[in-house]
N, C-alpha and C positions, 0 to 999 in steps of 0.2 A: 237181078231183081230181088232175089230172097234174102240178098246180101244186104241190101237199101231197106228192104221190110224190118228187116230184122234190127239195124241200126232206128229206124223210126221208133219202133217199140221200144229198144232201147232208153234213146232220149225221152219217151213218154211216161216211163217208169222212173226215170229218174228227177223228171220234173213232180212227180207225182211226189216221190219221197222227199223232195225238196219244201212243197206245198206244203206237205202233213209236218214239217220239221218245223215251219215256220208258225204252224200252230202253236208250239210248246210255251213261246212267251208272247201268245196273241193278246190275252184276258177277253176272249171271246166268252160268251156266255153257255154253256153246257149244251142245250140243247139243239143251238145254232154250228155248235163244235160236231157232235156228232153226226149232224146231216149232213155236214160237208165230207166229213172222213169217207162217209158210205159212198157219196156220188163221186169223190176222186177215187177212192175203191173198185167200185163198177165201171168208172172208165177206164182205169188201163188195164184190168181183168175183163174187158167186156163183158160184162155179167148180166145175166138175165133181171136175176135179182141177189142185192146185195142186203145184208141185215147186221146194225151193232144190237149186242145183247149185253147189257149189265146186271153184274151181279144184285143181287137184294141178300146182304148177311144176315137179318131177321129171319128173312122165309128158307135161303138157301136155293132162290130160285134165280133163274137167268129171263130177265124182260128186256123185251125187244124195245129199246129207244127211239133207231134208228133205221128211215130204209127208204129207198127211191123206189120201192114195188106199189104198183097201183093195184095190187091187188087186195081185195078187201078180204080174201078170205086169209090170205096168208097173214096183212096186219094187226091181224084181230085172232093170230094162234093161239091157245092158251102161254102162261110161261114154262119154261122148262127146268125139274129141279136141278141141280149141280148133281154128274155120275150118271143122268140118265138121257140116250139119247143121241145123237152126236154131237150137239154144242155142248151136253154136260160131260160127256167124257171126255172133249178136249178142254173144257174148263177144269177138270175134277185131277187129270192127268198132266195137265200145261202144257200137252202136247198138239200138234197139228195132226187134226184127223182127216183123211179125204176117203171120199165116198165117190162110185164111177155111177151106180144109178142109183139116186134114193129111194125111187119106184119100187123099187124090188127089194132095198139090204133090209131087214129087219131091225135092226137097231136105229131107223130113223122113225122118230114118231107121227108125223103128220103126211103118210104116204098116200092119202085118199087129196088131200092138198095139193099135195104132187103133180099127182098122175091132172088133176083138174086142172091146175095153172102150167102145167107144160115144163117144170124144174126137174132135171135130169141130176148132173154131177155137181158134187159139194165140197167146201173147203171150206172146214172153223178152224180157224186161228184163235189162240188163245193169246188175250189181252192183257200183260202180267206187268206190274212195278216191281221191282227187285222179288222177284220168283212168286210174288203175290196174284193172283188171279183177279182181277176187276171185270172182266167180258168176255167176249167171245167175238171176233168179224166173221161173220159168214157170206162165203158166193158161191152163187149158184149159175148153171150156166144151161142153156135150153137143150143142148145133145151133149151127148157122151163125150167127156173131156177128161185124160189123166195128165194131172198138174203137172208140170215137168218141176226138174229143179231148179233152176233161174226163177219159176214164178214165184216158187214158193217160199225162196229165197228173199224178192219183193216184198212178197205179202208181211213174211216175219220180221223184214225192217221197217213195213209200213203200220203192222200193231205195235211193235215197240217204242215208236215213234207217237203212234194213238195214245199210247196207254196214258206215256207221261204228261201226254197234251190234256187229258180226260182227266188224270190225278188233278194236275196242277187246276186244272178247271173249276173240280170240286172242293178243291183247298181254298181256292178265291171266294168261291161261293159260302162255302161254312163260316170264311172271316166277313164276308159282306154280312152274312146273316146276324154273326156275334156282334158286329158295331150297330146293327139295324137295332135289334133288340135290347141293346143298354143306352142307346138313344133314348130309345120309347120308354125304357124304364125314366131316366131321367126327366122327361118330359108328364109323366103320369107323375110322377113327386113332384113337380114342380106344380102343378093343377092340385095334388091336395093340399099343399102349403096355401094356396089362395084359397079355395075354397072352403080348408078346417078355417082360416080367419075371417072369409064373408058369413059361413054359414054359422059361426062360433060351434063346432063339431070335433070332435077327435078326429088327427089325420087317419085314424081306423076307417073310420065313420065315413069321413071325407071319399075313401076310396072306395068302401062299398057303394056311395052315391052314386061313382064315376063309374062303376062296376054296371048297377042299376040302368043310369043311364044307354049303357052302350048296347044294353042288351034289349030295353023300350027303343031306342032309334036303329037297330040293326046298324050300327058302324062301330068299328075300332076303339077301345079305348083311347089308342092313341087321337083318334080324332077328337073324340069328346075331350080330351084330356088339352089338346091345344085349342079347341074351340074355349074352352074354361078361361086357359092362359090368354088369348086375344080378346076375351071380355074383359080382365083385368087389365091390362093393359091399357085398351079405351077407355078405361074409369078412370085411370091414373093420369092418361093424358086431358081430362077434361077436368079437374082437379089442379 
């Protein structure tokens, strides 16, 4: 019977790394990305509560993205900086740090959280792209658990497998944002070239208007900027 147990988990872990692989050239959207990571996380860890944490290189801090905990107090922790704590010292060190009661070790910070939502044993995995640190997955588990090494094994192919998903995520994102924004750029030039000749203005001129505008109607340059361009348009075609 522990033979059949054991084989089930097996296959459940390996569907799992399967999942989180299949992530890597999904072009899911970031946020959508990491919810899933957590709740395929906490299922084959059976976790009380699981948490992704990414870094913030401004602050130097670790914020929690991601996490299937309905707990309000835990998702509303403050951030934690990198070095402090146990998600920043597996961040700060790139190693996996595990904790048997959080309740009690001193180096975890939110032990009064704890001991209220019933989280016992911990494991932050650290979330690294070529030895670079981007997060942190943490699980937590409701009684006293020491990770064996198969699990832990899991887990460190299931962030490394996160990470790249998470990089690539963010790299889609930063390029959708770079064509969004010379879109728009494009589209606001093209509104002062019409508007400097309706209004005979400098195309200076013309863009402060469109500036003006955007800030009296509470919308986007870009909208006012193609609202401009769709009245030109209409002139032209009744002409």
């Amino acid at each position: 019977m522990k033979s059949k147990q054991n084989y089930e988990i097996y296959l459940k872990q390996i569907g799992a790394l399967a999942k989180v692989a299949g992530l890597i050239t999904s072009g899911m959207y970031l946020d959508e990305l990491l919810r899933l990571i957590v709740q395929v996380t906490a299922e084959i860890m059976n976790s009380k509560i699981c948490s992704l944490m990414l870094a913030d290189p401004e602050t130097q801090e670790l914020v929690v993205r991601a996490t299937q905990s309905i707990s309000e107090a835990y998702n509303k922790k403050p951030n934690v900086k990198v070095g402090q704590g146990i998600s920043g010292l597996a961040a700060k060190d790139n190693k996996i740090v595990c904790v048997l009661d959080v309740r009690e070790d001193p180096g975890y910070i939110n032990r009064d959280i704890a001991k209220k939502e019933g989280i016992v044993s911990l494991v932050s995995v650290p979330l690294a792209v070529k030895k670079r640190v981007i997060g942190v997955l943490n699980c937590y588990t409701s009684k006293k658990h020491k990770f064996t090494v198969q699990e832990l094994a899991v887990l460190t192919a299931l962030a490394g497998q996160a990470a790249v998903a998470i990089e690539n995520a963010e790299l889609d994102l930063r390029a959708r944002s770079a064509e969004e924004a010379l879109a728009t750029r494009k589209v606001i030039e093209r509104a002062k070239e019409i508007l400097s000749l309706d209004a005979n203005v400098l195309p200076s001129e013309a863009y402060r208007l469109i500036q003006r505008q955007s800030m009296d109607s509470r919308k986007s340059m870009r909208e006012v900027a193609e609202a401009i361009i769709l009245a030109g348009d209409t002139r032209n075609k009744k002409q």
